[in-house]
N, C-alpha and C positions, 0 to 999 in steps of 0.2 A: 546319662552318665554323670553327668555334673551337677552340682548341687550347688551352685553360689550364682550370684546376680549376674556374673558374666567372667568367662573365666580369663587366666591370665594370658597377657601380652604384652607388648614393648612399648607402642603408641598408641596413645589414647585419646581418643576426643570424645569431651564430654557432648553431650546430646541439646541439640536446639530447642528441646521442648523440655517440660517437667517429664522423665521415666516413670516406669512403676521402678527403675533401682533407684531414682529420686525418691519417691514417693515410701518404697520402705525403708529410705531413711529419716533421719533426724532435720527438723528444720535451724536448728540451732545449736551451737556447740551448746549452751547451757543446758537445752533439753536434752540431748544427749549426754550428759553429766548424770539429770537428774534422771533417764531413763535407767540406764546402764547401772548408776547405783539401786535402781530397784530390785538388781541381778547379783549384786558383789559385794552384799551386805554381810554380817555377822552369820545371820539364819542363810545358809547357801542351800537355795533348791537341790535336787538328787540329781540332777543332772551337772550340776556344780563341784556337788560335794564328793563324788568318785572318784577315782584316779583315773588321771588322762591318758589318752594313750599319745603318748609321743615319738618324734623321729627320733630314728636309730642314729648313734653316732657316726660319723663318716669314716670309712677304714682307711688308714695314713696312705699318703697317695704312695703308687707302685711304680710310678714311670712309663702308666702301658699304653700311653698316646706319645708317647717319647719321637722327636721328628715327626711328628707328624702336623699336616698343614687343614687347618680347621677355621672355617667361616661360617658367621654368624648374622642375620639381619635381623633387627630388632634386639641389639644387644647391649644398651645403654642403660635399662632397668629391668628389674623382674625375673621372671624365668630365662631372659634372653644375660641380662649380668649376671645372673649365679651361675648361669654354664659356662660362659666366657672362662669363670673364674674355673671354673671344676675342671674344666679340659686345661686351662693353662697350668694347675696345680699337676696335673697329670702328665707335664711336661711338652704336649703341644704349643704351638707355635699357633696364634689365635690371631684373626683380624675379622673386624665385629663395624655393623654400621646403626647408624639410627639419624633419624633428625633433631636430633638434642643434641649440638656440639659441646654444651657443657658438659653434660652428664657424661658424656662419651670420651671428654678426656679425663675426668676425675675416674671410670671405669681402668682405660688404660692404663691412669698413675697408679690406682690398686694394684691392678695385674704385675707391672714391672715391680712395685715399694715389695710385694714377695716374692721375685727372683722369676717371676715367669714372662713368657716374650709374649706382648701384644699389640697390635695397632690397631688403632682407630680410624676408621673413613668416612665421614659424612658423606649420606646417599639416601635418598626417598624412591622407595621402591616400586614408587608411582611413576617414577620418571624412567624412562627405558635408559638414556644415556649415564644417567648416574648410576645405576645399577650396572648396569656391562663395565664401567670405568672400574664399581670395585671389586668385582668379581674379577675381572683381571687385572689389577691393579695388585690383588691378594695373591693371586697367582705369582707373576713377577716377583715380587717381594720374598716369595716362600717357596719358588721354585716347583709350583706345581699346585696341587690339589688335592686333598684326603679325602675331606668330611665336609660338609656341609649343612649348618642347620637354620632351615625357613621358618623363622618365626616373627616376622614382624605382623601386628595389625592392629587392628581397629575396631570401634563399634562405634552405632549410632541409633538410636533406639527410638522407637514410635509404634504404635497401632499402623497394621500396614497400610489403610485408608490416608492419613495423615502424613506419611512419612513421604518428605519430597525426593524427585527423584535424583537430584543431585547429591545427596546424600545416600539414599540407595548407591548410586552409580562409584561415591566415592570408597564405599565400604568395599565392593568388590574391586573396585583401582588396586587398592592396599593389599588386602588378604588372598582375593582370589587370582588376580592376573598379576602380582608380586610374585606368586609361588609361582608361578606357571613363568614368570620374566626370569624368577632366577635360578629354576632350574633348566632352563634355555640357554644361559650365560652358564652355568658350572659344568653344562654334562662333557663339553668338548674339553677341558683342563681333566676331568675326573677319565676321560677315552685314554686321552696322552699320557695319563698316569696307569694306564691298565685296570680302573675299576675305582672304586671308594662308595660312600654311603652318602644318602640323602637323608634328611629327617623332615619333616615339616610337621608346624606345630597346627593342628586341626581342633577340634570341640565337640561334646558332644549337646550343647548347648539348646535348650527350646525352650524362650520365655517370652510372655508376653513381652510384644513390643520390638523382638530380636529379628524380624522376616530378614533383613539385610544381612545381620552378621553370621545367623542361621546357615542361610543359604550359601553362604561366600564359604564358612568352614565345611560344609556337607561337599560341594564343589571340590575344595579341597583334596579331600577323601578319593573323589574320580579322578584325580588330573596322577596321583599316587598310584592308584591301582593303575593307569593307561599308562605312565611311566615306566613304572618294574618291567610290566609287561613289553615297552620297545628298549630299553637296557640292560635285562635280569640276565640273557646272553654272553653280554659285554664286561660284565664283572661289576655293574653299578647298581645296588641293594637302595630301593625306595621306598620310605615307612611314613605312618604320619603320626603323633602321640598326642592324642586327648589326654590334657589336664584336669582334674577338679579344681573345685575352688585352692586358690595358692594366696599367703599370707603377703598382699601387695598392695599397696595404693592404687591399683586399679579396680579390687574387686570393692575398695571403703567407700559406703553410702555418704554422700556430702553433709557436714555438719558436723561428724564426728572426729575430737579434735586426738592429734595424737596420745594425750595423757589416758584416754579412755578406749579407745582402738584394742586394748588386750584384753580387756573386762569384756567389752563387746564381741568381737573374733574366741574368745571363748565358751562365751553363751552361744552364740549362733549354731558353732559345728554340730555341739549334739542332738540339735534340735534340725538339722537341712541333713547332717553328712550321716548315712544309715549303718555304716558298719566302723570304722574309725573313730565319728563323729569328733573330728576337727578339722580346719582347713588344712592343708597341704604348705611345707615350709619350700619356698621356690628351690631352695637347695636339693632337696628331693625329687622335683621334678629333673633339675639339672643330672641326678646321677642315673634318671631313668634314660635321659636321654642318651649317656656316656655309655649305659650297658647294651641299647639301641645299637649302638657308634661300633660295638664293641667287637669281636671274633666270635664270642661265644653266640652270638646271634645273626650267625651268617649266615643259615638256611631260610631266614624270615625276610620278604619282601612282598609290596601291595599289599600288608596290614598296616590297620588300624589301632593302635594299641590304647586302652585305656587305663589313664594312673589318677584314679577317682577316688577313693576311702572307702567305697562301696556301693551297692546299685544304687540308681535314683530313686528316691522314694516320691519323685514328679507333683505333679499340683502345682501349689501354689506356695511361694516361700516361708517358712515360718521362721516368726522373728523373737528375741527375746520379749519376757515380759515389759511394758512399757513403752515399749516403741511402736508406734502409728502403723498397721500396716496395709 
């Protein structure tokens, strides 16, 4: 399903070894200058010189999360801030964590400087006791529970010979037994409230190097489908959404400096992503999530939904002209 180096999420930690997503990148912003300009010159390759396909404008928000109490982990960057943002525009009432307390209140000053109601709680959702604090913590404050979307994690990248196992061990801390801590901590506020929706952010991701993050997102997928299936009863709908690649500093190869990041991110897509061929703008994924969230998808539960730009064309990544790979 996915077509980018690794796809989007909240926290990231960059990898103790050289990756192959190191490796197909740039060792130098200058080389990356001068790569990238071999793509965004006067003569624009056909795959340049076409029109793009681009995201659809967002239709003016409707109110239709209006009272409603919506948590989010991993939601300080990325696809975890543009939904914060997308559901607070929609008039819920948002409370979002991450381990960036900066980011996390420059996040929250956004959401209130437009008129919508959010807090911020620092929590790593490696730690059982932070996580149950703001998962109730969120409750209290908002009188309950709606929605809830799992997306925080991580990657760490290696050949799976090489790749230590505290590292291993740390990738599923984050991703796999996160989802599985918090929705352990939501499902009892979501009972009390007679039902609501889970989402959890999964991958469909398999690239050299990936065994950890792989497995942790696949996991995922199970802990979803065993979910629905001991709440779908109860009134509580559990889904997971594979992203494609999304236009974030987590999917930028190291070296490439912001001025060049658009010339690059637009050679790339048509050449990885088979039917869109461009990355994914996180805000997009945000509204897949909200139509997830949504009524109108209230007979779907224990799928896996994927918002990719179209099938994998798999192998091996291909990179613009000039760049190493």
């Amino acid at each position: 399903m996915t077509n980018s180096p690794v796809p989007e999420e909240e926290t990231t930690t960059r990898p103790a070894r050289r990756s192959r997503r190191a490796l197909l990148g740039i060792a130098t912003a200058g080389a990356a200058v001068g790569a990238v300009g071999t793509v965004t010159g006067s003569a624009l390759p056909a795959y340049l010189a076409g029109p793009a396909t681009r995201p659809a404008p967002a239709a003016a928000p409707s109110g239709r999360f209006a009272g409603k109490a919506v948590l989010i982990t991993g939601g300080t960057s990325g696809i975890g801030r543009a939904t914060a943002l997308a559901f607070a525009a929609e008039g819920a009432r948002v409370s979002f964590c991450g381990r960036r307390t900066e980011l996390g209140r420059q996040v929250e000053a956004e959401i209130r400087a437009s008129g919508g109601d959010a807090v911020y709680l620092p929590a790593d959702v490696r730690i059982p006791e932070q996580l149950q604090h703001f998962v109730d913590e969120t409750a209290r404050r908002f009188g309950g529970l709606d929605i809830a979307f799992n997306n925080a994690g991580i990657t760490k990248t290696a050949p799976l010979h090489e790749m230590r196992p505290e590292d291993f061990d740390d990738v599923h801390l984050t991703n796999e037994r996160g989802v599985f801590l918090s929705i352990k901590y939501e499902v009892p506020h979501l009972l009390a409230r007679g039902g609501g929706v889970i989402i959890c952010t999964s991958s469909g991701s398999t690239r050299p190097g990936g065994t950890a993050y792989t497995a942790s997102k696949r996991a995922i997928e199970g802990i979803v489908q065993a979910a629905s299936l001991d709440y779908g009863t109860r009134g509580i709908r559990v889904n997971a959404i594979l992203p494609g690649t999304t236009d974030t500093a987590f999917v930028r190869p190291p070296g490439i400096p912001d001025a060049v990041w658009p010339a690059f991110r637009d050679a790339w897509g048509p050449l990885n992503v088979s039917a869109l061929e461009r990355m994914a703008a996180p805000e997009e994924i945000a509204r897949a999530v909200l139509a997830m969230a949504g009524d109108d998808f209230g007979y779907m539960t224990g799928s896996s939904v994927e918002v990719g730009g179209g099938p994998s064309r798999g192998g091996k990544m291909r990179m613009p002209p000039g760049i190493p790979s």
